[in-house]
N, C-alpha and C positions, 0 to 999 in steps of 0.2 A: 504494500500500500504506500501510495505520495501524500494521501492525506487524509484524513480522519476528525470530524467531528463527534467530541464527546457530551451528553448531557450529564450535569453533576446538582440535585436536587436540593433545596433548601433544607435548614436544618433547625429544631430545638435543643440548643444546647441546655445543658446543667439539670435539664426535667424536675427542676427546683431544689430537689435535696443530692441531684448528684452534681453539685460543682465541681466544673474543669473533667468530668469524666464519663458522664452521660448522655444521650442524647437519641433525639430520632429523627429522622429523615420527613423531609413533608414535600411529596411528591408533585403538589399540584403546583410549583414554581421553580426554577432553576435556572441554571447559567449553562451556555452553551460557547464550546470551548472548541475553535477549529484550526487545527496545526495540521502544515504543511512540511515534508524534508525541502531543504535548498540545498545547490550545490557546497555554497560558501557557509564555511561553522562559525556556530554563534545561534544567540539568538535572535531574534527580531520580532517584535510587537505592530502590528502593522495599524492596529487603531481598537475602538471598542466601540458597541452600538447599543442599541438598545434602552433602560431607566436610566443607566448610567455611563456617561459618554468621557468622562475627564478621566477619566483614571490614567498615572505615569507610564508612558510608553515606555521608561526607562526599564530595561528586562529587573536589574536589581532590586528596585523601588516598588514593583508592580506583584501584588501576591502569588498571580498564575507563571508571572516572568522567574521568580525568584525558585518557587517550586520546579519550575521547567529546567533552570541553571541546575538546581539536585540533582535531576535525572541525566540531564549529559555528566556533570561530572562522573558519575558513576557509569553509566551507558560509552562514555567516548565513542559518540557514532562517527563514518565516516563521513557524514553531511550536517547540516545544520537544520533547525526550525525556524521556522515563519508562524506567526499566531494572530488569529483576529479573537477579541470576546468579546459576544454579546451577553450582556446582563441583564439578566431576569428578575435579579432580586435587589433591592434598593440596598444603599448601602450606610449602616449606622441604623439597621432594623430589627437586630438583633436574630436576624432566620439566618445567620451562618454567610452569609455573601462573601466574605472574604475565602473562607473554605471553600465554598463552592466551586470557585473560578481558579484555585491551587487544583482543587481536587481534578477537575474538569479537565485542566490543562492536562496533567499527568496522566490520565487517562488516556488522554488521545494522542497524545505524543509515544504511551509505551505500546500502542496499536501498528508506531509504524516500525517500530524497532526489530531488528532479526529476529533478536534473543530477547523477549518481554519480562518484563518482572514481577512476581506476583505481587496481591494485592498489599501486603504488608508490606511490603517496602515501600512498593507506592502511598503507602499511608505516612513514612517516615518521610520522604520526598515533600509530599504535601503539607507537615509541620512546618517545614523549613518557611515556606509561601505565607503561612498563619501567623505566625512569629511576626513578618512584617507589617499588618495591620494594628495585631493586638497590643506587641510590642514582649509578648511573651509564649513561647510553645504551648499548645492543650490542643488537645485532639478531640470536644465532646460535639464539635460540629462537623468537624472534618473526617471523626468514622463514620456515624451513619449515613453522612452525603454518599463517603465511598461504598461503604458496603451495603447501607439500604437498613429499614426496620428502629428497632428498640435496641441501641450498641450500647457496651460498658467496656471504657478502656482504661486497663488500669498500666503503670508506667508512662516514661516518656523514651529512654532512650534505648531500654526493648520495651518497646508496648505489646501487651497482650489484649486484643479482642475477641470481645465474647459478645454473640448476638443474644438479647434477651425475648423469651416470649414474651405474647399478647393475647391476653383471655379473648375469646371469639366475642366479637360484638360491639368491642373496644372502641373507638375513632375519638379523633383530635379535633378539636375548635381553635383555629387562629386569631387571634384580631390583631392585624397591624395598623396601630393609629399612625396617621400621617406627619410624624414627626422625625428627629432624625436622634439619637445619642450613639455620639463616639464611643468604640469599646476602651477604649484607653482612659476617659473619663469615668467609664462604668467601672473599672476597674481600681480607678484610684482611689474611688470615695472610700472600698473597703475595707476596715478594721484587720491588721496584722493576727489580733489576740481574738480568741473565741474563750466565751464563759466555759468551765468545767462541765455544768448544767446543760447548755446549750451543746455542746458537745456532744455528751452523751444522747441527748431530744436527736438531732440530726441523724446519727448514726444508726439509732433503733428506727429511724424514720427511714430509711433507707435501705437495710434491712429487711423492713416490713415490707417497704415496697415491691422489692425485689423477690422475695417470698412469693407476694400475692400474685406477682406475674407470672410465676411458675406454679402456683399450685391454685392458680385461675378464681381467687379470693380476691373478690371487688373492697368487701370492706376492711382487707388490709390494705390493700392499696389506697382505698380514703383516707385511712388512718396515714398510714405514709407520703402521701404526698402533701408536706406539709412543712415546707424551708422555712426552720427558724433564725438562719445563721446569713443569709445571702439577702434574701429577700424584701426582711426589713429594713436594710440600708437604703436599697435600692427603690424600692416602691416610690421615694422622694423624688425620682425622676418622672414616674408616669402622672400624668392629670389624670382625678378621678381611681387612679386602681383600686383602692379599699372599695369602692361600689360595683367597680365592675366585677372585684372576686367576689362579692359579696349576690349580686345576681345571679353569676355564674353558678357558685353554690346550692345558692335558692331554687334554680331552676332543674335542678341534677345533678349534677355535675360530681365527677369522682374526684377531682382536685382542680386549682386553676393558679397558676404562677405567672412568673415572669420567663419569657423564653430568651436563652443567653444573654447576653448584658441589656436586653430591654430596647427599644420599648412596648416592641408586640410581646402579649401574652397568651398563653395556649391553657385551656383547657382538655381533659379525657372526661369524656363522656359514654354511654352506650346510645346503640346509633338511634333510639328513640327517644332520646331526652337531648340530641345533638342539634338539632335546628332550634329550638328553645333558647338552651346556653348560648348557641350562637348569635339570635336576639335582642338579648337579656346585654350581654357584652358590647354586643355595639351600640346597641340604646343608651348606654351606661358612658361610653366613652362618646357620644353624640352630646348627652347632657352635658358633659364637661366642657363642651366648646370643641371635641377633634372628634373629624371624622376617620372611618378606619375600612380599611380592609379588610376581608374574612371569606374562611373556606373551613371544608369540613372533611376532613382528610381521613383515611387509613391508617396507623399507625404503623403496620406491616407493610413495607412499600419495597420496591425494588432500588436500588446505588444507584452509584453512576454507570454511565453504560455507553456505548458507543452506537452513535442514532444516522450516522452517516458516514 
């Protein structure tokens, strides 16, 4: 193959009690990632289209550029890349956009390679790319873009991924208000030191969660989705959140958080109580003066994947 477009899927990172390590893929938006071999090595960014147009053509500066440099260094093909992205996902929305267009790239660039690499490498590839937005390595947005579903990745410099189940009937509520927060901002507000207390709450909450998903018990997973350590810092970013969880709740809803550094927030719900919560959430973020975005997603979804 000369060229290869890849789709790399939005993503929830942190699923509120799993900071920096959790996350799921949300199918119905993405970044579409299309590399070409050139004679001449190197890389080269040739523009970006789509919600978001500015992005640094410079390969270093650029999160897809930056992940793409991983892969030649490791790969040394005898040719070079050429890369356009279109973005799908707004950026500073908290659905993973930076990972997505690392992820994306890497994908489609190890499609054209003799010798491809499996998906775990390409997962350490794609760190590298995430690093440059966040300003720090985590991978809770950048496993499930690549591999698709409910992922838990624990380590950074061997990571091991593990896909988690999802009790049948399960689906996601999104709402992305129209607003924008930097991850690097969402990042700094947070607290170095966690209470003893708080500590221990998050860790049985997480736990729990991860229980319930496997042994397909909704009311541990209510009980567990329930970030008492992240969350609270962070809700000072959204207008209106304490009503919109609080709708979300009322309406059904198995838990409703903040998704990766904010300021869309995701709900799980069962898929009968899922147009409601969905409702409920954007009425709630209406009343506050912002309008929002929103879909109702599968939880279980497929990675990225190669669509041309």
């Amino acid at each position: 193959m000369s060229r290869a477009t890849a789709f790399a899927p939005a993503s929830v990172g942190n699923v509120g009690i799993g900071f920096d390590i959790l996350g799921f893929a949300v199918d119905a938006l993405g970044d579409r990632i299309t590399v070409s071999r050139t004679e001449r090595p190197g890389i080269r960014i040739t523009g970006c289209s789509g919600v978001v147009t500015d992005l640094p053509l410079e390969p270093e500066k650029n999160t897809a550029g930056r992940a793409l440099i991983a892969l030649g260094v490791a790969a040394n093909p005898r040719f070079g890349f050429e890369m356009h992205i279109e973005k799908g996902i707004p950026l500073g929305s908290g659905l993973g956009g930076s990972a997505a267009s690392a992820v994306g790239a890497v994908v489609a660039a190890n499609a054209l390679l003799d010798e491809p690499f499996d998906r775990l490498t390409l997962l350490k590839f794609s760190m590298q790319g995430e690093a440059v937005a966040s300003g720090s390595v985590h991978v809770d947005n950048i496993a499930p873009s690549l591999f698709g579903g409910l992922v838990l990745t624990v380590g950074i410099d061997n990571p091991k991924v593990k896909r988690i189940p999802v009790p049948s009937g399960v689906t996601a509520v999104i709402a992305h208000p129209h607003m924008f927060v930097p991850t690097q901002q969402a990042r700094a507000i947070l607290k170095r030191d966690v209470a003893m207390t708080d500590f221990v709450w998050q860790t049985a909450n997480l736990a729990g969660f991860l229980s319930g998903c496997y042994t397909n018990d909704l009311e541990l997973i209510r009980e567990g989705l329930n970030d008492v350590v992240i969350e609270p810092q962070r809700r000072q970013l959204i207008p209106g959140f304490s009503a919109v969880r609080a709708a979300a709740m009322a309406s059904g809803a198995l838990g409703c958080s903040i998704s990766g550094a904010g300021p869309t927030m995701f709900a799980w719900a069962l898929a009968a109580d899922a147009q409601a919560v969905r409702e409920k959430m954007v009425a709630e973020f209406a009343r506050n003066g912002v309008a929002a975005d929103h879909w109702v997603v599968p939880v279980e979804s497929a990675g990225a994947r190669i669509v041309e």
